[in-house]
SELUMVO-615423 format. One record per residue (C-alpha): residue number from 1; residue in three letters; x, y, z. Coordinates in nm, 3 decimals. Example, Ala and Ser with C-alpha at 12.3 -4.5 7.8 and 13.67 -1.06 7.14 Angstrom:
BEGIN
BAPA     k     r        px        py        pz
BAPA     1   Ala     1.230    -0.450     0.780
BAPA     2   Ser     1.367    -0.106     0.714
***
This chain:
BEGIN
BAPA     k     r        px        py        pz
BAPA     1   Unk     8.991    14.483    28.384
BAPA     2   Unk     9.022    14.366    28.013
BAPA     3   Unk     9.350    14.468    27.845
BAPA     4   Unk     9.269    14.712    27.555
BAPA     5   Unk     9.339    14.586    27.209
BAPA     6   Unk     9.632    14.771    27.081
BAPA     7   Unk     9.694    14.771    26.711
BAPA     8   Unk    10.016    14.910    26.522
BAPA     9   Unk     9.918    15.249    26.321
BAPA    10   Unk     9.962    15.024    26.025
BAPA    11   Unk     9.688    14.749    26.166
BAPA    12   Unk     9.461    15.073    26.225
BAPA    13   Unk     9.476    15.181    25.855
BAPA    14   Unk     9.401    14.860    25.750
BAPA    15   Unk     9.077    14.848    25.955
BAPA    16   Unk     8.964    15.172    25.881
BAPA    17   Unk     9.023    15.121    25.505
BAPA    18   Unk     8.847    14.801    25.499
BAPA    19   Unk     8.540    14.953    25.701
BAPA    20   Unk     8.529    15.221    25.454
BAPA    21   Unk     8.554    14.973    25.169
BAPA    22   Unk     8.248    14.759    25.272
BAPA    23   Unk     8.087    15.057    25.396
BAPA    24   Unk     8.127    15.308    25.128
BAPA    25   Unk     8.141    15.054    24.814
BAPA    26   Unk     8.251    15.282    24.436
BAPA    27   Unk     7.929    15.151    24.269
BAPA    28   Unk     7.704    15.290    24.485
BAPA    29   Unk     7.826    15.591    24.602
BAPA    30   Unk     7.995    15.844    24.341
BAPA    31   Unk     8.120    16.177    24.459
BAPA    32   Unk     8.067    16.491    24.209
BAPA    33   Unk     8.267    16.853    24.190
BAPA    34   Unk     8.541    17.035    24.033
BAPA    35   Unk     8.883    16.954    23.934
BAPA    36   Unk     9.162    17.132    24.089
BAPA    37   Unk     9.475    17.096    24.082
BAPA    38   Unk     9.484    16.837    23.798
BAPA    39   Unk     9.827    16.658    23.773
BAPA    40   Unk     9.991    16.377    23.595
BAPA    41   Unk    10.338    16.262    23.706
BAPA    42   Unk    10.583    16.033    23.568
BAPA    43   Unk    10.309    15.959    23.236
BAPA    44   Unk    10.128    15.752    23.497
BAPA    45   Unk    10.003    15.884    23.829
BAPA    46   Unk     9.718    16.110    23.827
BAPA    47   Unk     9.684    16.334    24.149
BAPA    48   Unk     9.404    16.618    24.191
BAPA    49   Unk     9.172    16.747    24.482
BAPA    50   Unk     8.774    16.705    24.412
BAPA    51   Unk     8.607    17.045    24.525
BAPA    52   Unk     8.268    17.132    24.610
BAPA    53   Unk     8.094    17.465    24.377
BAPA    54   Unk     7.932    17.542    24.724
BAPA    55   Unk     8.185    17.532    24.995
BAPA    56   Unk     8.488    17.649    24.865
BAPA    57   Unk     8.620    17.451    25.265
BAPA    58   Unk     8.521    17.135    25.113
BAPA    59   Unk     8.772    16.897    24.913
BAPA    60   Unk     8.862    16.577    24.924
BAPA    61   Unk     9.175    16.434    24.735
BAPA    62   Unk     9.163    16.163    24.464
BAPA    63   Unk     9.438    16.011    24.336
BAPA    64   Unk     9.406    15.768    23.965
BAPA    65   Unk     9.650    15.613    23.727
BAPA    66   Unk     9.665    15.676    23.340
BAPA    67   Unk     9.600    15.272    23.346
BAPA    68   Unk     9.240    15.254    23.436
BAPA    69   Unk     9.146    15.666    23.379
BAPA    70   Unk     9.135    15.765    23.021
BAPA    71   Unk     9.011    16.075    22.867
BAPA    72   Unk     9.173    16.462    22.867
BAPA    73   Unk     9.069    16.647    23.170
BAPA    74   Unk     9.154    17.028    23.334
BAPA    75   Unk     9.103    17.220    23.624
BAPA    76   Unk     8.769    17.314    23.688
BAPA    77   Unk     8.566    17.104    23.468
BAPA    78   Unk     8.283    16.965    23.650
BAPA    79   Unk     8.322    16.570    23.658
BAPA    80   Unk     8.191    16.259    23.914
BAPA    81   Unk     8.480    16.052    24.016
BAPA    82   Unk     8.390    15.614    24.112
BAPA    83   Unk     8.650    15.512    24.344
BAPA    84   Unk     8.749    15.392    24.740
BAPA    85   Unk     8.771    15.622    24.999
BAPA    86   Unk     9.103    15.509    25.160
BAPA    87   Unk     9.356    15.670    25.415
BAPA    88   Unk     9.695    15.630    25.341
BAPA    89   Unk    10.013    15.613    25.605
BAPA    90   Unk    10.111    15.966    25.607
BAPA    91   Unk     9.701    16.022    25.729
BAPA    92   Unk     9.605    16.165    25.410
BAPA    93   Unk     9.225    16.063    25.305
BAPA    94   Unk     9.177    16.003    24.937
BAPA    95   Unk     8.980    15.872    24.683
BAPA    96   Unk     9.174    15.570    24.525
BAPA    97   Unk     8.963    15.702    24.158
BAPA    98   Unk     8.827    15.402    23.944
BAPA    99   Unk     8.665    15.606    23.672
BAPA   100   Unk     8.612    15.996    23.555
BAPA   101   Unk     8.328    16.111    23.436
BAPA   102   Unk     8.301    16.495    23.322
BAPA   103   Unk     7.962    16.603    23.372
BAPA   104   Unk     7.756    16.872    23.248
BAPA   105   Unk     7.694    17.013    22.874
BAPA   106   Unk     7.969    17.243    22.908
BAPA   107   Unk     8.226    16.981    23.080
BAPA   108   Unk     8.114    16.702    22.805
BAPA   109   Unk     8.201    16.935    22.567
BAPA   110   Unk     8.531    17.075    22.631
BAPA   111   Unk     8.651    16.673    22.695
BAPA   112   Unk     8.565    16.591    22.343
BAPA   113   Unk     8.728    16.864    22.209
BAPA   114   Unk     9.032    16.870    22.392
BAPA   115   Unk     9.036    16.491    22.332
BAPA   116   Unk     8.963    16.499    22.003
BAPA   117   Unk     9.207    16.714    21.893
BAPA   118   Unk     9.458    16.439    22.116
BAPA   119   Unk     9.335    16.127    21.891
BAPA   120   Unk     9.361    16.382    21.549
BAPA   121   Unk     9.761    16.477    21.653
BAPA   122   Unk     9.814    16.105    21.696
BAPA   123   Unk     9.683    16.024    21.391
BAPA   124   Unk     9.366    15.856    21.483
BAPA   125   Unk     9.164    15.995    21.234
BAPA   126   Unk     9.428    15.987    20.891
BAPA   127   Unk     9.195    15.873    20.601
BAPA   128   Unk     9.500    15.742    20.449
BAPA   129   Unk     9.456    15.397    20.689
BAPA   130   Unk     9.060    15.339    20.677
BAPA   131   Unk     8.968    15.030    20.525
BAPA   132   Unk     8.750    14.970    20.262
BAPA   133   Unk     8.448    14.753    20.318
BAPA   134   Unk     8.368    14.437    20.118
BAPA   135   Unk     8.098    14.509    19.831
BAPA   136   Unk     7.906    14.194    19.904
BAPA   137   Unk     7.915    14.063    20.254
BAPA   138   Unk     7.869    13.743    20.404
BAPA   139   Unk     7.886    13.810    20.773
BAPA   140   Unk     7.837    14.131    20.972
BAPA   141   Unk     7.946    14.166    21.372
BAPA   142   Unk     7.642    14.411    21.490
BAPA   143   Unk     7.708    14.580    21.842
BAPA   144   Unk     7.438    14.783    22.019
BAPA   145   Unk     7.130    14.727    22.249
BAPA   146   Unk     6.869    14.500    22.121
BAPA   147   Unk     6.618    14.750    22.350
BAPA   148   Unk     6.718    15.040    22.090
BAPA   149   Unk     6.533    15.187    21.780
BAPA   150   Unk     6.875    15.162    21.593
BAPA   151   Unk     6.891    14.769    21.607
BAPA   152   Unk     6.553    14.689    21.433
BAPA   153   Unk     6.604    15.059    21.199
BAPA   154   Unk     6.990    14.858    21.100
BAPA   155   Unk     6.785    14.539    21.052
BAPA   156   Unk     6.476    14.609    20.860
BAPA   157   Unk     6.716    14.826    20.611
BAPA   158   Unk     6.985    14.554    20.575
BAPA   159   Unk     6.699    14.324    20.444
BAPA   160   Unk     6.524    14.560    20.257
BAPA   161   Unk     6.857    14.628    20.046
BAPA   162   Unk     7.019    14.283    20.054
BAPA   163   Unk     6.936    13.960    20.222
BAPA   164   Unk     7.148    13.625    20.311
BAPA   165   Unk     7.387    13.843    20.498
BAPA   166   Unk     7.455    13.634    20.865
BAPA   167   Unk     7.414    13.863    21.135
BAPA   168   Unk     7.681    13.847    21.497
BAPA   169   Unk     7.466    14.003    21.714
BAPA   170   Unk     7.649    14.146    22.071
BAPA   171   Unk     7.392    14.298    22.314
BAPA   172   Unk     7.563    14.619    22.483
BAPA   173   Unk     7.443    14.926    22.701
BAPA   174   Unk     7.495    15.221    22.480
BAPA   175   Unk     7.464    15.446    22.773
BAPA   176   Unk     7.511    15.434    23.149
BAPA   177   Unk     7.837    15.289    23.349
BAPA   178   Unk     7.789    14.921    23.171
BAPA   179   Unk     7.765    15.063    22.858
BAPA   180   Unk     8.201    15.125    22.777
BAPA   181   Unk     8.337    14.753    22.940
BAPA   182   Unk     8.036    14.592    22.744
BAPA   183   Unk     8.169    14.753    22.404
BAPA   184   Unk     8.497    14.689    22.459
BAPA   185   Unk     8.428    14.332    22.552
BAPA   186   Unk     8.230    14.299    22.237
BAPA   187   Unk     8.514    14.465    22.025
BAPA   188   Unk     8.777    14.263    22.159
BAPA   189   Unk     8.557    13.918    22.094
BAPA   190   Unk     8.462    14.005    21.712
BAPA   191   Unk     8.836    14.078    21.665
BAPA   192   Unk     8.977    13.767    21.881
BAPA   193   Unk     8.762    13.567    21.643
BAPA   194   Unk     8.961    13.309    21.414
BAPA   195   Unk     8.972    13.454    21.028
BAPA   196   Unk     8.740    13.180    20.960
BAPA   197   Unk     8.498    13.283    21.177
BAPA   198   Unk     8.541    13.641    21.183
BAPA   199   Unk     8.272    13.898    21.040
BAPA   200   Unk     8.339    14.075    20.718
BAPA   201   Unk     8.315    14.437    20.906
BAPA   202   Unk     8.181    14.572    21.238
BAPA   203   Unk     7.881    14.775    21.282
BAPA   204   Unk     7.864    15.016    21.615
BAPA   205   Unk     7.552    15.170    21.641
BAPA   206   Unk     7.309    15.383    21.844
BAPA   207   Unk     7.038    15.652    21.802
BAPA   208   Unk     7.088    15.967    21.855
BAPA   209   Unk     7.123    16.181    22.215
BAPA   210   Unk     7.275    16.451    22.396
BAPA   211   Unk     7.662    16.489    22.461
BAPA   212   Unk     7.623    16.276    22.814
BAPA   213   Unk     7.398    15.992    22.645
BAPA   214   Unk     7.674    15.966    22.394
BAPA   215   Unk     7.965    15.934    22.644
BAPA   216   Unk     8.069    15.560    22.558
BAPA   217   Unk     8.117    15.641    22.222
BAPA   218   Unk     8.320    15.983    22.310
BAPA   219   Unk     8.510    15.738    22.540
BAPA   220   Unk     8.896    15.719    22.480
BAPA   221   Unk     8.932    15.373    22.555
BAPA   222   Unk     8.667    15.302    22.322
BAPA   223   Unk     8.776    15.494    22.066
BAPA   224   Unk     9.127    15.313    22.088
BAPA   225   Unk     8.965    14.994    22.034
BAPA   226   Unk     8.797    15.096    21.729
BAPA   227   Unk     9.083    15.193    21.611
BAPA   228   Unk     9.274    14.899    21.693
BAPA   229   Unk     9.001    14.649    21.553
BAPA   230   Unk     9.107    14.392    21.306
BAPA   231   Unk     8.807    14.384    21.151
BAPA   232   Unk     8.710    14.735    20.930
BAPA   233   Unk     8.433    14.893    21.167
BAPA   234   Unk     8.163    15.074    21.077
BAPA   235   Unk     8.008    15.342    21.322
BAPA   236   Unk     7.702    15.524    21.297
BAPA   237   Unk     7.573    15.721    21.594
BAPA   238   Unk     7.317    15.936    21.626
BAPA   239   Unk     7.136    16.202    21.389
BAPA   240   Unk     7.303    16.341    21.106
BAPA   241   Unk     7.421    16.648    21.337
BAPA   242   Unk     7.610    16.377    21.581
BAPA   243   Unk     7.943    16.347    21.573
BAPA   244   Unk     8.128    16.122    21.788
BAPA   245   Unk     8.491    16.001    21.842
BAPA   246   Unk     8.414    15.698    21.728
BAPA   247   Unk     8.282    15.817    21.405
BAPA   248   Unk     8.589    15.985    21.347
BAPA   249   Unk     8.836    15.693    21.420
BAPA   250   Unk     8.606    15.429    21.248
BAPA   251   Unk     8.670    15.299    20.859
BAPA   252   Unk     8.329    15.411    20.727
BAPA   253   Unk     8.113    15.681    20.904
BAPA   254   Unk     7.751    15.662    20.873
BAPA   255   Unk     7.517    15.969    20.919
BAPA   256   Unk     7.231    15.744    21.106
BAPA   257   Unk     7.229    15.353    21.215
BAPA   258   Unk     6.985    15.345    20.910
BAPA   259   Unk     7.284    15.484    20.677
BAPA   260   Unk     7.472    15.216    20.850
BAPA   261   Unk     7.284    14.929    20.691
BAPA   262   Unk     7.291    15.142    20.367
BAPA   263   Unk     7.692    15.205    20.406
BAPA   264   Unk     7.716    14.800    20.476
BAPA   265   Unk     7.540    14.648    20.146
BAPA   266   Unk     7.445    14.756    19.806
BAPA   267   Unk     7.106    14.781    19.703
BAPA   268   Unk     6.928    14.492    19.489
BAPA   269   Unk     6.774    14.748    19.276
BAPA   270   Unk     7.134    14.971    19.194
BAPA   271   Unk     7.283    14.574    19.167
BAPA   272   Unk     7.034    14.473    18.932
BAPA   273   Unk     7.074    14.781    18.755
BAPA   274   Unk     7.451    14.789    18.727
BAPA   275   Unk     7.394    14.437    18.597
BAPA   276   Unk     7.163    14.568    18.308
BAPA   277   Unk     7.434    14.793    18.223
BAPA   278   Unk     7.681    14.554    18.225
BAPA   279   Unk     7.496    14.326    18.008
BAPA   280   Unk     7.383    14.625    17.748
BAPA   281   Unk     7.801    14.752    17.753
BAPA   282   Unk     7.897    14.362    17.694
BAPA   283   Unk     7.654    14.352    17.475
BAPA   284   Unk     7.739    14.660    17.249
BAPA   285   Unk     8.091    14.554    17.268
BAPA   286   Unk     8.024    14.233    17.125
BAPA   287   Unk     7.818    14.388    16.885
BAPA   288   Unk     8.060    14.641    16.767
BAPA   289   Unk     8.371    14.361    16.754
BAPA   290   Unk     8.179    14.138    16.565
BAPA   291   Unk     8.114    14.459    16.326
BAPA   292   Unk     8.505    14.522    16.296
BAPA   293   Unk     8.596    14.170    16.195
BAPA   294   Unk     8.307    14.129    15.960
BAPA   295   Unk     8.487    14.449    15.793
BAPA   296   Unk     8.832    14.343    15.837
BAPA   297   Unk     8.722    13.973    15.651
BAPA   298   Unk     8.513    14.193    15.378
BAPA   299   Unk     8.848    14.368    15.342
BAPA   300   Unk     8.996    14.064    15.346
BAPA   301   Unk     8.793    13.917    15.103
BAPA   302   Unk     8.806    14.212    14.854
BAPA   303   Unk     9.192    14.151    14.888
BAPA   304   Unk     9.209    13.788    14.817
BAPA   305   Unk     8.946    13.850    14.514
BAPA   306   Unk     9.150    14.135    14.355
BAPA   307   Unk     9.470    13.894    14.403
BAPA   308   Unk     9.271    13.620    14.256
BAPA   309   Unk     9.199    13.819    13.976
BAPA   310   Unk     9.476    13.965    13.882
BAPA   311   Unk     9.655    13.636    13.971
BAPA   312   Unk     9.391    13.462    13.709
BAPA   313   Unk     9.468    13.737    13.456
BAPA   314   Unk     9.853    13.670    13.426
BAPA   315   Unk     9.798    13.334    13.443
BAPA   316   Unk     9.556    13.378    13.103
BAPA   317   Unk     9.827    13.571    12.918
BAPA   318   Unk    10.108    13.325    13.048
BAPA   319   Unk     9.893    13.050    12.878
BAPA   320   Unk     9.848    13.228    12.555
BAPA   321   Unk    10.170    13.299    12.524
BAPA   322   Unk    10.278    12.950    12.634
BAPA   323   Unk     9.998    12.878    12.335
BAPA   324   Unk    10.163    13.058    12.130
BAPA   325   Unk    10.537    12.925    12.161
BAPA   326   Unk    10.453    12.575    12.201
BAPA   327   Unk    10.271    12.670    11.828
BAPA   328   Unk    10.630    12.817    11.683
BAPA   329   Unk    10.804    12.569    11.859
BAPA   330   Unk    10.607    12.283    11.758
BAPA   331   Unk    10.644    12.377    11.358
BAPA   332   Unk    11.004    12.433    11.450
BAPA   333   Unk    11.027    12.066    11.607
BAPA   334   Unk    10.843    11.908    11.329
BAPA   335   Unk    11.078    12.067    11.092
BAPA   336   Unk    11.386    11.997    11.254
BAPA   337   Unk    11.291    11.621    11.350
BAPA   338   Unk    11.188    11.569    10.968
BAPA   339   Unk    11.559    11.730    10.872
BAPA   340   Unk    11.715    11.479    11.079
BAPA   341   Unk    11.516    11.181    10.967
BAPA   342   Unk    11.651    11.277    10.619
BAPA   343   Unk    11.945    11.281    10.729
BAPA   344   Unk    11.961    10.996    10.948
BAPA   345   Unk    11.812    10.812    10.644
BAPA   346   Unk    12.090    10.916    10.417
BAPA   347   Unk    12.351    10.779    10.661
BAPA   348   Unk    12.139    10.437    10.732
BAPA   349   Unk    12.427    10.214    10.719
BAPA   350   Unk    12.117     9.923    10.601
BAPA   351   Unk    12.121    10.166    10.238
BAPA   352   Unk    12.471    10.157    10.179
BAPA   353   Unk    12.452     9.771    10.255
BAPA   354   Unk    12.232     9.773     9.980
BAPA   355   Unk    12.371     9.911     9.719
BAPA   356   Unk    12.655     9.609     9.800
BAPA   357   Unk    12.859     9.718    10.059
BAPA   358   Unk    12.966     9.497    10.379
BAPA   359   Unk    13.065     9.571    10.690
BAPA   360   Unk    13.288     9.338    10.858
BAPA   361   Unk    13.343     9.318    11.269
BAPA   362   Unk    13.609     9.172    11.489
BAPA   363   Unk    13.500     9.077    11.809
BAPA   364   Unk    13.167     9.296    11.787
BAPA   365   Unk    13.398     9.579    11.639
BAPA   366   Unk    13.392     9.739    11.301
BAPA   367   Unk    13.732     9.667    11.103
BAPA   368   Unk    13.851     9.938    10.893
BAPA   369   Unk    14.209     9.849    10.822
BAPA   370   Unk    14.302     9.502    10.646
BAPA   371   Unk    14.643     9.576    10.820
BAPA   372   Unk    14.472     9.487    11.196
BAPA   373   Unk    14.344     9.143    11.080
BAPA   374   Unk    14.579     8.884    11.107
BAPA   375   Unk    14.539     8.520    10.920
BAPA   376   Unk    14.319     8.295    11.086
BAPA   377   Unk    14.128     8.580    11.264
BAPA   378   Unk    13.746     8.514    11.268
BAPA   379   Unk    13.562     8.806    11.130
BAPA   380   Unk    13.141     8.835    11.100
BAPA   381   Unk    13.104     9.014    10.805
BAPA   382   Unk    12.731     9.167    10.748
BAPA   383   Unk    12.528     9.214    10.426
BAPA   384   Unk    12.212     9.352    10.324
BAPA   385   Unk    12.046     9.052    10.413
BAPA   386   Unk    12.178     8.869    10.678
BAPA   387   Unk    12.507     8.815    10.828
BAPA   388   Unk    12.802     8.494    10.851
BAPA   389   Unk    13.093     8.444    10.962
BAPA   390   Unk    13.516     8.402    10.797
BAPA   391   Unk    13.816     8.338    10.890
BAPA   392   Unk    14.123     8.571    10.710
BAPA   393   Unk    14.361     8.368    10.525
BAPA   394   Unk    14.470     8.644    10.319
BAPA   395   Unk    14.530     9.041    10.387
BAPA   396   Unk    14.689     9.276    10.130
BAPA   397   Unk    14.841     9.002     9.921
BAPA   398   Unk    14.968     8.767    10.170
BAPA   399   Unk    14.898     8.437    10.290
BAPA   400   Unk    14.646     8.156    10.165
BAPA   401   Unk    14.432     8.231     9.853
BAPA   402   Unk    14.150     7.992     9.929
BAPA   403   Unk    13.888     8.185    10.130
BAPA   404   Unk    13.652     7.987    10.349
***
């Protein structure tokens, strides 16, 4: 008789966990009820029984962690929870919970309210730390589904305004269980992107749907990373009545992906426009400066003139009465200088040489006492008409009578 296989309690768990792993795999099989007691401990464990609306018997517990679950949940809203069925030591069977999912129009609704109003109290939504978009961009990081209306509606518009923008295209699921790691992934590459490289904004984009089409973009984790982008993002989901989380946390909200495009670029004909304007204001100002210095040199020039004039005006009297003057002062010269020629002829020592007078010198000096010259002392002795020269042998009487 064989021996039976005997396994440690532990060993059993293991092999009934791993049967129900390969068995009962999270992606294909997804269980759906009613939260009850919902509870997180410690920030970070996330324990709550999954009921069924028709068997009020029937529950199965799940048990999550704030790490990979995000989003605001309660008791009784209706959700569908991915996960492992698993039984732990102490023989409980659980669902170790992947994802949550609320479910329903009413469920949907009262998650993105209740976390809404989370992301406003953190400040998620302060319009004091949106970013402004560049006017003219050169690059533009598009995310959404090339399968949707809203990629060739962003398109066609972005060329019809402005062209020569370079386009980052990142295919994504906008809806369905691919659609939130897809967007996230596509986030997290635009804004891992070296500066050089980088886009100028982000554009996250969809048409329009009901609350459970729109999930991914009502998606906490999704709404975190718009928020956390690098790069300013620009979100425009749905109609005009659509409003998503994303919208709310984004830098620019657009109504439509078509108001996206518009949102992103300016259009050639308000450009050309503006440039018209510009050209008429520089224009006018030019105009009206170039009128203000031609009066300020008029003004000038009447200035100068009336200096010049009155300038021209003294200098017209100053000459007549310089005229004038030089006219007294002239007859007065004349006058004068004929006085003094008189005179000067009166005192011409040449006349009174004339009339026999002499004038005698001693060493180039004029002699006027006989008692300087001593006998034998040359003397040049001038006349009328020329000049000679003596010696003194006599003064006042004394010493030799013969003269030479």
């Amino acid at each position: 008789m064989t021996e039976p296989h005997i396994l440690s309690v532990t060993q059993y768990l293991q092999i009934i966990n791993t049967v129900l792993r390969e068995h009962v795999p999270s992606q294909e099989i997804v269980v759906e009820g009613e939260l009850s007691g919902f509870t997180i401990k410690d920030g970070k464990w996330i324990i709550f029984d999954l009921k069924d609306e028709n068997d009020a018997k029937a529950k199965v517990a799940c048990f999550a962690t704030t790490f990979k679950v995000t989003g605001v949940f309660e008791n009784g809203m209706r959700v569908r929870v991915f996960g492992f069925p698993s039984v732990k030591p102490w023989s409980t069977f659980q669902i170790d919970v992947q994802s949550i999912e609320p479910v329903g129009e009413g469920a949907l609704k009262r998650a993105y309210e209740m976390l809404k109003k989370k992301l406003e109290l953190e400040g998620l939504f302060d319009v004091g730390r949106k970013r402004a978009l560049p006017r003219f961009p050169e690059r533009i990081g598009l995310i959404t589904s090339r399968d949707a209306a809203a990629y060739g509606d962003f398109l066609r518009i972005l060329n019809n305004r402005w062209g020569g923008v370079e386009i980052l295209f990142s295919h994504v699921h906008v809806q369905g269980k691919e659609s939130v790691p897809e967007i996230l992934s596509a986030l997290g590459m635009f804004s891992d992107m070296s500066e050089s490289d980088r886009p100028d904004m982000i554009v996250l984009t969809r048409g329009g749907g009901s609350l459970e089409d729109l999930h991914a973009f009502n998606d906490e984790a999704v709404a975190r990373a718009v928020y956390s982008s690098k790069i300013p993002v620009v979100c425009g989901v749905g109609h005009e009545r659509d409003e998503s989380l994303c919208d709310f946390v984004a830098d620019v909200r657009a109504s439509t992906p078509s108001n996206a495009a518009e949102r992103c670029v300016p259009s050639r004909q308000d450009v050309l426009y503006e440039m018209e304007m510009m050209t008429r204001q520089m224009e006018q100002r030019l105009t009206d400066s170039l009128a203000d210095k031609k009066l300020v040199v008029e003004r000038a020039t009447r200035t100068v003139r009336s200096v010049l004039d009155r300038e021209s005006q003294r200098l017209l009297v100053s000459a007549k009465r310089l005229r004038d003057v030089f006219g007294t002062w002239h007859i007065r010269l004349r006058d004068r200088t004929s006085s003094l020629e008189k005179l000067l002829r009166q005192v011409d020592p040449k006349r009174i040489l004339a009339r026999g007078y002499s004038i005698v010198t001693v060493a180039g000096r004029i002699a006027t006492d006989a008692g300087t010259l001593s006998i034998g002392t040359e003397i040049a002795v001038q006349l009328s008409r020329g000049t000679f020269d003596a010696e003194v042998v006599r003064t006042n009487g004394k010493g030799k009578q013969k003269l030479i």
